[in-house]
C-alpha positions as a LaTeX table, in Angstrom:
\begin{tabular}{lrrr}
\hline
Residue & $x$ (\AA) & $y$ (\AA) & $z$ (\AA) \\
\hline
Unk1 & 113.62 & 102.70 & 112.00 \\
Unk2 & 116.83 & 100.87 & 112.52 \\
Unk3 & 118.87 & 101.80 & 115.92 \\
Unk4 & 122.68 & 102.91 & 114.80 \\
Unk5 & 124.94 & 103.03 & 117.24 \\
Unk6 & 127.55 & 105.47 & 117.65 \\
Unk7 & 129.73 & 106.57 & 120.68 \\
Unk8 & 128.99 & 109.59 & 122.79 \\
Unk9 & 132.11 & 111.15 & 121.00 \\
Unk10 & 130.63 & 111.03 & 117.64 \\
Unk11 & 127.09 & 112.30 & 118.47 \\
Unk12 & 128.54 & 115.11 & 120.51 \\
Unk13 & 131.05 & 115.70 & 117.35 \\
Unk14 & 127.26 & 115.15 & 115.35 \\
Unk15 & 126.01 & 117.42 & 117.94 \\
Unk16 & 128.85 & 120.13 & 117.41 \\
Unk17 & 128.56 & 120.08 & 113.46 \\
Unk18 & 125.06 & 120.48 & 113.25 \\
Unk19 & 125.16 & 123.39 & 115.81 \\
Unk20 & 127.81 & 124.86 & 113.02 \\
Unk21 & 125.78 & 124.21 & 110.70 \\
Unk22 & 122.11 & 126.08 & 111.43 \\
Unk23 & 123.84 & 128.53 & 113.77 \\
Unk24 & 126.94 & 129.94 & 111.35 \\
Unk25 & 126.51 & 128.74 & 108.24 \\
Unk26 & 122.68 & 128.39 & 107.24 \\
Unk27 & 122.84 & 132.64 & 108.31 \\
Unk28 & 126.00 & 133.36 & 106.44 \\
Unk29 & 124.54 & 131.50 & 102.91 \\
Unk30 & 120.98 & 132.96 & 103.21 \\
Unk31 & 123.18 & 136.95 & 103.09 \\
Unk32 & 125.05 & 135.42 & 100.50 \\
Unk33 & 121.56 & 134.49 & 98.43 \\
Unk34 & 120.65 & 138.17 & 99.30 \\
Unk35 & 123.20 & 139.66 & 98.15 \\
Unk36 & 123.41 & 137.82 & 95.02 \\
Unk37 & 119.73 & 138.86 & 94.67 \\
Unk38 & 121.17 & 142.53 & 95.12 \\
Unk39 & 123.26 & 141.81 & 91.72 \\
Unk40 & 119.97 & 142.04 & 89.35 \\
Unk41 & 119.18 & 138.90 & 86.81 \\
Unk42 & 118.75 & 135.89 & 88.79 \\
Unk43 & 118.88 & 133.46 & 85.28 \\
Unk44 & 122.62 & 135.18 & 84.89 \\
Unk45 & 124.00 & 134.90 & 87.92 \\
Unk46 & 126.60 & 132.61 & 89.21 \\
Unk47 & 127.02 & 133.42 & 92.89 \\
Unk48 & 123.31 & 132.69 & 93.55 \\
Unk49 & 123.26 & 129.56 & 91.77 \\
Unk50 & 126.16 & 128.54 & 93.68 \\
Unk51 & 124.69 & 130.19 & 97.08 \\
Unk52 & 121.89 & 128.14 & 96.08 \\
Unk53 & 123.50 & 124.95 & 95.56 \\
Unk54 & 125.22 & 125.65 & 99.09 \\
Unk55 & 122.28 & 126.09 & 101.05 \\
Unk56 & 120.59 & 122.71 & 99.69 \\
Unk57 & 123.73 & 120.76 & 100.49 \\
Unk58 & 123.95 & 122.32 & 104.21 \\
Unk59 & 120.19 & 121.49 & 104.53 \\
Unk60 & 120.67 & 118.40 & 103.05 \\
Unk61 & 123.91 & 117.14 & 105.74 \\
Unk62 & 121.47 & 119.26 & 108.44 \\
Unk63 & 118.87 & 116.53 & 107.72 \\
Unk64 & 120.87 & 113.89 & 107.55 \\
Unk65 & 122.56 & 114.68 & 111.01 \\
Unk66 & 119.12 & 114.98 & 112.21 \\
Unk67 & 118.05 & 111.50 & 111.11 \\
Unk68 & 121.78 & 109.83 & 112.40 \\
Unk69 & 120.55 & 110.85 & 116.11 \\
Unk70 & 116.87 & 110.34 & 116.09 \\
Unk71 & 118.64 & 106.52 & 115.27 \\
Unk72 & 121.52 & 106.95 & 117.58 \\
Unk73 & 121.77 & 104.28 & 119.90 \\
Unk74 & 124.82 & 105.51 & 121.92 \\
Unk75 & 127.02 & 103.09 & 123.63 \\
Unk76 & 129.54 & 104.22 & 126.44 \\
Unk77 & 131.92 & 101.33 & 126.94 \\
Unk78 & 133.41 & 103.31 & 129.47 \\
Unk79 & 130.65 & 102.20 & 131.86 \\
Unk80 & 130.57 & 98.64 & 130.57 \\
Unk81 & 132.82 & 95.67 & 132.75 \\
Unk82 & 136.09 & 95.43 & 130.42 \\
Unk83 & 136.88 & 91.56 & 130.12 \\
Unk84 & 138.91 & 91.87 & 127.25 \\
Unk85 & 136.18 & 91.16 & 124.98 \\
Unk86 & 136.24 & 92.99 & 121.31 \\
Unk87 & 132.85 & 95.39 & 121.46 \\
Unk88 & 131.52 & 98.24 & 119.93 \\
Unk89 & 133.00 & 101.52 & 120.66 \\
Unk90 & 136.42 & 99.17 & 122.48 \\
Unk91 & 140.03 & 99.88 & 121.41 \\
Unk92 & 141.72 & 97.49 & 120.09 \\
Unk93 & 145.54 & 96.94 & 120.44 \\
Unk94 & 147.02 & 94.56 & 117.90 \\
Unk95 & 150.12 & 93.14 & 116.29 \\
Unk96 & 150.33 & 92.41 & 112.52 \\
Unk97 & 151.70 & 89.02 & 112.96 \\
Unk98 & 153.41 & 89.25 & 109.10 \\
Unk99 & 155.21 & 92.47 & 109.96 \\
Unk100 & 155.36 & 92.80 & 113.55 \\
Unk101 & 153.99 & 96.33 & 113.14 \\
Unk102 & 151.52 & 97.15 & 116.38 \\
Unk103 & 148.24 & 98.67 & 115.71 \\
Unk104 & 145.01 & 99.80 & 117.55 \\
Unk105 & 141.68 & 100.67 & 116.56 \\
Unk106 & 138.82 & 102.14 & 117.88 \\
Unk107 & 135.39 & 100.49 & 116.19 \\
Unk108 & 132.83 & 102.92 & 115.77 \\
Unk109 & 130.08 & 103.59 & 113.84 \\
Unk110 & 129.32 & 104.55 & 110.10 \\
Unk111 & 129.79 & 108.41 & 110.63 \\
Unk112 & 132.60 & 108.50 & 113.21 \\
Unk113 & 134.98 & 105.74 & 110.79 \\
Unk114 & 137.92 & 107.61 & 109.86 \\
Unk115 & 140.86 & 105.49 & 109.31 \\
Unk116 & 143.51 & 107.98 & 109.56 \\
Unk117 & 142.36 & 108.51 & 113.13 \\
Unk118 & 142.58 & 104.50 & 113.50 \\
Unk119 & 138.66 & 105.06 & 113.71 \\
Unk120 & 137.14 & 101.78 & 111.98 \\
Unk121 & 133.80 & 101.08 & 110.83 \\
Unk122 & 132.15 & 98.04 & 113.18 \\
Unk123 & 130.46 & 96.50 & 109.71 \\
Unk124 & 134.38 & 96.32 & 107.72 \\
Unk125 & 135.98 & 93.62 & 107.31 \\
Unk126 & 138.51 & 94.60 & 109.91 \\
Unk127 & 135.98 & 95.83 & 112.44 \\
Unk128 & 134.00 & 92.58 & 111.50 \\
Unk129 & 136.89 & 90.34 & 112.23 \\
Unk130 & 137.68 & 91.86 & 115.38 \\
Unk131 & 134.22 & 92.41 & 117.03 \\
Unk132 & 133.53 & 89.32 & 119.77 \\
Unk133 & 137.16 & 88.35 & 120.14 \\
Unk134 & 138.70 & 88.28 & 122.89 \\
Unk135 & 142.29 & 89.72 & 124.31 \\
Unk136 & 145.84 & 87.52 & 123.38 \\
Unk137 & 143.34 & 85.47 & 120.31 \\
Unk138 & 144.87 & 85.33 & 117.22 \\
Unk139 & 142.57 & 86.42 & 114.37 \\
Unk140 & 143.10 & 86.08 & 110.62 \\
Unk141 & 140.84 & 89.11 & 108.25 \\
Unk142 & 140.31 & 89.39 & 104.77 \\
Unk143 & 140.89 & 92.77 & 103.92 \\
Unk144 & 140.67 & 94.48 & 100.15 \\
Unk145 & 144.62 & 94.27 & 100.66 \\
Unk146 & 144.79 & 90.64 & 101.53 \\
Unk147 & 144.58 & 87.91 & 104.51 \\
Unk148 & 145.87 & 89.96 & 107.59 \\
Unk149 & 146.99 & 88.17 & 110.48 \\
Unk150 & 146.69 & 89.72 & 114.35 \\
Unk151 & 147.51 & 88.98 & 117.93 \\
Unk152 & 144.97 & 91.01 & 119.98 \\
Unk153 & 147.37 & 92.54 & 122.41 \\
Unk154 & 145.10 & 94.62 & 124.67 \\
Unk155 & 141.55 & 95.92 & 124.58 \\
Unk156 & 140.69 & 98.80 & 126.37 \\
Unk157 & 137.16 & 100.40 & 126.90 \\
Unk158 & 137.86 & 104.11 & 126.84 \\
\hline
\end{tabular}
């Protein structure tokens, strides 16, 4: 079983959802199976089909949540030496060298990446690119959009 890791932010948000998940909603789609059952003809009936459906995607993410910390190898860079090296779970503070636009990125792990957050994936190409640099190197990335070229400006371990 392959270690992922993931920082303590996104297996407490993990933590959270799956608490959500068995605690409010696995309760509130087993009364909506009952009282779909209440409604007669089972073969007929849309709202239990769709209850059902419901209930084997929530025990399906419940699962997979389950599996994504039995793997979770959680890495606190807060309690790591910061020496400007790119890591795991590090924020990154760059400058698009192109268009002078200034950037930063947390690197995280599969479940956490969320790039409207500036939450990136360790394994993309940007995350890939970044990870083992080191603060004020200049870095080129191949992106799906292109060669990108950075300045790494600060990185912070927070």
């Amino acid at each position: 079983m392959e270690k992922e890791p993931i920082t303590l932010n996104g297996l407490n948000k993990l933590k959270e959802e799956l608490v959500f998940l068995k605690e409010k909603k696995r309760p509130e789609i087993v009364a909506a199976i009952a009282e779909a059952r209440s409604h007669g003809d089972l073969k007929e009936n849309a709202e239990y089909h769709a209850a059902k459906e419901e209930q084997s995607h929530n025990e399906g993410r419940i699962t997979e949540i389950n599996d994504i910390i039995a793997r979770a190898n959680v890495i606190d860079v807060t309690k790591l030496n910061n020496e400007g090296k790119v890591i795991f779970g590090s924020t990154v503070y760059l400058e698009d060298l192109d268009t002078s636009e200034k950037i930063n990125y947390k690197i995280v792990g599969r479940d956490e990446a969320d790039l409207k957050q500036k939450l990136i994936f360790f394994q993309s190409p940007i995350g890939k690119g970044l990870i083992g640099k080191n603060k004020s190197d200049l870095v080129e990335i191949n992106t799906p959009s292109g060669v990108k070229n950075f300045e790494i400006k600060d990185v912070k371990y927070i």
